[in-house]
C-alpha positions as CSV (number, residue, x, y, z in Angstrom):
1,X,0.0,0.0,0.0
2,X,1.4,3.9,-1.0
3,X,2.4,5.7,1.9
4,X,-0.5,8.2,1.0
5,X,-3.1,5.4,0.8
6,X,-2.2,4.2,4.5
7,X,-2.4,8.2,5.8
8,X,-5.1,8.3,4.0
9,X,-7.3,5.3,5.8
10,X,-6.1,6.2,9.2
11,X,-7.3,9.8,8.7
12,X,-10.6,8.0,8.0
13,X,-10.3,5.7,10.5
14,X,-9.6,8.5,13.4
15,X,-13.2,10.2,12.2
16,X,-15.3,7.1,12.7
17,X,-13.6,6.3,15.6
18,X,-13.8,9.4,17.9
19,X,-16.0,12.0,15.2
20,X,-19.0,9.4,13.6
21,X,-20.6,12.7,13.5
22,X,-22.6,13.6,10.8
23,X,-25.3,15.7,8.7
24,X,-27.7,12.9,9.2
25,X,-26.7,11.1,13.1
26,X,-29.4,8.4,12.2
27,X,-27.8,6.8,9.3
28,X,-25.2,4.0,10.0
29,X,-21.4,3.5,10.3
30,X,-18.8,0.8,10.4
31,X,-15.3,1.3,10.9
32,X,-12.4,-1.2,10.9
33,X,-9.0,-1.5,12.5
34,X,-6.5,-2.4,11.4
35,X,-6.7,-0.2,8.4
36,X,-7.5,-2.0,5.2
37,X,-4.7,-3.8,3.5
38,X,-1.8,-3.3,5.9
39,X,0.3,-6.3,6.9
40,X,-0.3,-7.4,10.0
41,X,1.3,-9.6,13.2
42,X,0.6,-13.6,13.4
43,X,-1.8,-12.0,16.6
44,X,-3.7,-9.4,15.0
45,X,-6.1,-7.0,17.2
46,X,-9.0,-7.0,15.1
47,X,-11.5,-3.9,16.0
48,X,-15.0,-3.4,14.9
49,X,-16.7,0.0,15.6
50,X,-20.8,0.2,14.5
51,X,-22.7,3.3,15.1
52,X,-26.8,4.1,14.6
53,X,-28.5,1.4,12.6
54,X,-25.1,-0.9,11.8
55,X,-24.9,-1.8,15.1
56,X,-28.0,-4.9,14.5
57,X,-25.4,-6.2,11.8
58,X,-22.9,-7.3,15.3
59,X,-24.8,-10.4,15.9
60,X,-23.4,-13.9,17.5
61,X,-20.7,-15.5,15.5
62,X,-21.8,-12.6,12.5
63,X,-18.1,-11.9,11.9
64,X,-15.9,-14.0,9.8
65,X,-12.2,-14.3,9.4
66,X,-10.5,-16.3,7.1
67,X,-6.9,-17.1,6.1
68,X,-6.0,-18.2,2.4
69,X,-9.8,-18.6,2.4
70,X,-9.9,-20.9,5.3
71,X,-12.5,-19.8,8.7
72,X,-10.1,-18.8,11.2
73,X,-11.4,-19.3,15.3
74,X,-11.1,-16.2,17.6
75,X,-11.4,-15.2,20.5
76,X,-13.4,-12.0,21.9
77,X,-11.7,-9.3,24.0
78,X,-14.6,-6.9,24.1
79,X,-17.8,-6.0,23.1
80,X,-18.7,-2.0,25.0
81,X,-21.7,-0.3,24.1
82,X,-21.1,3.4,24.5
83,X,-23.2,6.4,23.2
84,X,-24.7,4.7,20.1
85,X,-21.9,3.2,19.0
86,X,-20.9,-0.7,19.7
87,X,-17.6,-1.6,19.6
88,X,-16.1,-5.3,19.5
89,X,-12.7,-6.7,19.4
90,X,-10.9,-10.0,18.9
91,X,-7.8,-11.9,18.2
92,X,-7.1,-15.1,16.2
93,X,-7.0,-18.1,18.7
94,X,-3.5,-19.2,17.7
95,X,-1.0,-17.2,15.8
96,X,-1.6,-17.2,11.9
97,X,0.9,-18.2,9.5
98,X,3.2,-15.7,8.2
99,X,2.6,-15.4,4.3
100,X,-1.6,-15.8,4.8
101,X,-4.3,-13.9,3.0
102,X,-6.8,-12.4,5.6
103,X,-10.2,-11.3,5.2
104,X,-12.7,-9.9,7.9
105,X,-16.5,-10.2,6.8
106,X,-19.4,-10.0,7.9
107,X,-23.6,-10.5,6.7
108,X,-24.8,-6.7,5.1
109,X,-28.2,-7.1,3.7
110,X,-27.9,-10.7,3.6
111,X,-25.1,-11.3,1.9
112,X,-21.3,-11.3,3.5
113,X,-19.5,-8.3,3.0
114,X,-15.7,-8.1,2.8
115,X,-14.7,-5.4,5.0
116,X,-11.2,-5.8,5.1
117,X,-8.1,-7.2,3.7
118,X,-4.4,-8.0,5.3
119,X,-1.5,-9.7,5.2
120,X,0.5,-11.9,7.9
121,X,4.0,-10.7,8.4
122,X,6.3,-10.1,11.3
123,X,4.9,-8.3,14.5
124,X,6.1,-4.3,15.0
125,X,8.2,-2.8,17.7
126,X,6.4,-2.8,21.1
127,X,5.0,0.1,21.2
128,X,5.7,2.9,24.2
129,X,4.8,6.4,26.1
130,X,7.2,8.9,24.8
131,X,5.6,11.5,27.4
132,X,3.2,10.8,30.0
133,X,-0.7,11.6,28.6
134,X,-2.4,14.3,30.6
135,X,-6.2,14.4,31.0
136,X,-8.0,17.8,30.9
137,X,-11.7,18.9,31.9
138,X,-14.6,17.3,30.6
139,X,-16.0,19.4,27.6
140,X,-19.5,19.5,26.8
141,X,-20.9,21.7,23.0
142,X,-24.3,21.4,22.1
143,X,-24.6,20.8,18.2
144,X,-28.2,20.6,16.0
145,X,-28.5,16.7,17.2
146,X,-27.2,16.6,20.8
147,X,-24.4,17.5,22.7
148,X,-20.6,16.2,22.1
149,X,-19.4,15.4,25.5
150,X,-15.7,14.3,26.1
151,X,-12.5,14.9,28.0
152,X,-9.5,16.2,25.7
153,X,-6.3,13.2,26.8
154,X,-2.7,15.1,25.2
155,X,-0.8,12.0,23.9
156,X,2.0,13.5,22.0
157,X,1.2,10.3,19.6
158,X,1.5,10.8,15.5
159,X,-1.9,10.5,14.1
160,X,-0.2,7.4,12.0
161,X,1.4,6.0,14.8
162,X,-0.1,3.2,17.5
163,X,-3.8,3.9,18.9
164,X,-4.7,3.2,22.3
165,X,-7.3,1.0,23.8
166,X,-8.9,2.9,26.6
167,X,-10.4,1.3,29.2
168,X,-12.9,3.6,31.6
169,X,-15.1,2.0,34.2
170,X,-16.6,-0.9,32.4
171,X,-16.3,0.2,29.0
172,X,-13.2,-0.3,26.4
173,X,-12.4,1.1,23.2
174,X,-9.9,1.3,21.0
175,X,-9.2,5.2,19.9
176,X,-6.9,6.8,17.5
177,X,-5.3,9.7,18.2
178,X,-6.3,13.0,15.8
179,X,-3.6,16.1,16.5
180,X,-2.2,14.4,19.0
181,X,-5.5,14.4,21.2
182,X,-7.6,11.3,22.3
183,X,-11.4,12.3,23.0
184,X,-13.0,10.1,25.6
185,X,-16.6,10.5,25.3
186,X,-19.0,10.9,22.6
187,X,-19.6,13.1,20.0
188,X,-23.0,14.6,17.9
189,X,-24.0,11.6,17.0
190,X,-22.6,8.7,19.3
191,X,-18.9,8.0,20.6
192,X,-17.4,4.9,22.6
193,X,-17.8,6.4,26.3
194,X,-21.4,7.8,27.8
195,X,-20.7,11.0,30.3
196,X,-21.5,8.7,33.1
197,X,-18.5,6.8,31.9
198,X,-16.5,9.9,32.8
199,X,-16.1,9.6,36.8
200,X,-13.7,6.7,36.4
201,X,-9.8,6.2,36.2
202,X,-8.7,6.2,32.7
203,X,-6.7,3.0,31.6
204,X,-4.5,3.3,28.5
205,X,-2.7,1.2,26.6
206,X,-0.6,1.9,23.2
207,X,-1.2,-1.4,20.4
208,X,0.3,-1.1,16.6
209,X,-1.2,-1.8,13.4
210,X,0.6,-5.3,13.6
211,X,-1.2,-5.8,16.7
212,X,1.5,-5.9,19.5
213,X,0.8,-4.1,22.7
214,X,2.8,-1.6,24.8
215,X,2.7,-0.1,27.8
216,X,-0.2,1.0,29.8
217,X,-0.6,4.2,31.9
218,X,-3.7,5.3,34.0
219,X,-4.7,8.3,35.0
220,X,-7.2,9.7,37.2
221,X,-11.0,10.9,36.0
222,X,-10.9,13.9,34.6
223,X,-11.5,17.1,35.9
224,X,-15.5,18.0,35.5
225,X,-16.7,21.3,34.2
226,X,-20.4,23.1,34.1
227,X,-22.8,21.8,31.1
228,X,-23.4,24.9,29.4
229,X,-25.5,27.1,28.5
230,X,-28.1,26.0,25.4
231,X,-26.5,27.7,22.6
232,X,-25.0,25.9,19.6
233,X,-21.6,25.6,19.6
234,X,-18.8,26.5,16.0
235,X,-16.8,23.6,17.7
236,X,-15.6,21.0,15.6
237,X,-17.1,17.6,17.5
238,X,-14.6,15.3,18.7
C-alpha cells in the first residue's frame, strides 16, 4: 500500500472512531482496524466500531475471518456499548501463519460483506509512552443533534502511529489519536464512552497496526466542568 493510501485510511479511520458525527446522526457506520490492506502480526487485534442502525449487523458469530480462504477461530476481547456506537474486538486463537491472506467479513443485507483485507508478516516494535498523557476537563458543546461530551487526553502520539485502547469504568475502546488528542466521550451523534462513563480512572494502553501491545498508563478521572449554556456551539465535534 502507498504511503499516502495508508495516511489516508487512518485519517478515515480516526473520524469514525472518535468523530461518527454527521449531517444525518441516524444513518449507520462501520469502521475497521487495522486499516485496510496493511500487513499485520501472526496476533492481529482485530477492531469493529458500528454506530446508529449498523450496530444490529454485530450479531453472535456474525463476523468471519479467514486465512488463504480458510474460517479462522477467535477469541473476543470486548464487546462495550457506548453512546450509540458498539464496539467489538478479537484476536485469532492461535498465531496465523506468516505469508496468509486475511479477510474480515461480515452479513450486510444478507449477503457477507468483505470489509477488510491483510497480510500476515512479522509483529512491529512494542510500542511505548514517549511522554506521560495528561487528562484535561470534561467538555460539553451542544450541536443541531445533541451534545458532544468528552475529556481532551494530550498523547503526544502521531496520528499514524499506534492507537490506544482505553479502558474507563466498564467500557473499552480502541481510539486513534487526531492532533495528537484522544477524546474520551462521545460526540453529535454517538462515541465509545457515555458521560457517566467519565467519573472513572482512565486506563490506556498503546497497540500497533501489527497488533503488538505496549505499555499502559492510568490516569485519574478527569476534571469536570459546568454543562453549558443551550447555545450551539462552532466547535468541531470530537
Amino acid at each position: 500500500m502507498s504511503a499516502l493510501r495508508t495516511g489516508l485510511s487512518l485519517v478515515l479511520l480516526s473520524l469514525a472512531l472518535t468523530a461518527p458525527a454527521a449531517a444525518d446522526c441516524s444513518a449507520g457506520h462501520t469502521a475497521v482496524w487495522p486499516p485496510d490492506g496493511i500487513d499485520v502480526g501472526p496476533m492481529p487485534l482485530l477492531v469493529l466500531t458500528l454506530g446508529g442502525t449498523h450496530q444490529a449487523r454485530l450479531t453472535d458469530n456474525a463476523v468471519r475471518l479467514t486465512a488463504d480462504g480458510k474460517p479462522v477461530p477467535l477469541t473476543a476481547l470486548w464487546r462495550s456499548a457506548g453512546h450509540d456506537q458498539l464496539q467489538a474486538a478479537w484476536r485469532p486463537a492461535k498465531p496465523l501463519r506468516e505469508g496468509a491472506r486475511l479477510r474480515l467479513s461480515l452479513p450486510v443485507d444478507g449477503q457477507r460483506k468483505v470489509l477488510a483485507r491483510w497480510r500476515v508478516n512479522e509483529p512491529g516494535p512494542t510500542p511505548r509512552w514517549k511522554t506521560p498523557p495528561v487528562a484535561g476537563p470534561v467538555e460539553t458543546h451542544r450541536y443541531g443533534c445533541g451534545p458532544a461530551v468528552y475529556a481532551p487526553v494530550t498523547t503526544g502520539l502521531p496520528d499514524d502511529g499506534p492507537a490506544v485502547i482505553a479502558r474507563v469504568g466498564h467500557h473499552t475502546a480502541l481510539l486513534q489519536p487526531r492532533a495528537g488528542v484522544l477524546h474520551i466521550g462521545h460526540g453529535m451523534c454517538g462515541g465509545p464512552f457515555p458521560p457517566s462513563a467519565l467519573i472513572h480512572p482512565l486506563r490506556l494502553t498503546l497497540v500497533d497496526p501489527t497488533g503488538v501491545e505496549g505499555s499502559t498508563v492510568e490516569l485519574a478521572p478527569p476534571p469536570s466542568s459546568p454543562w453549558p449554556a443551550a447555545a450551539a456551539s462552532s466547535k468541531v465535534p470530537p
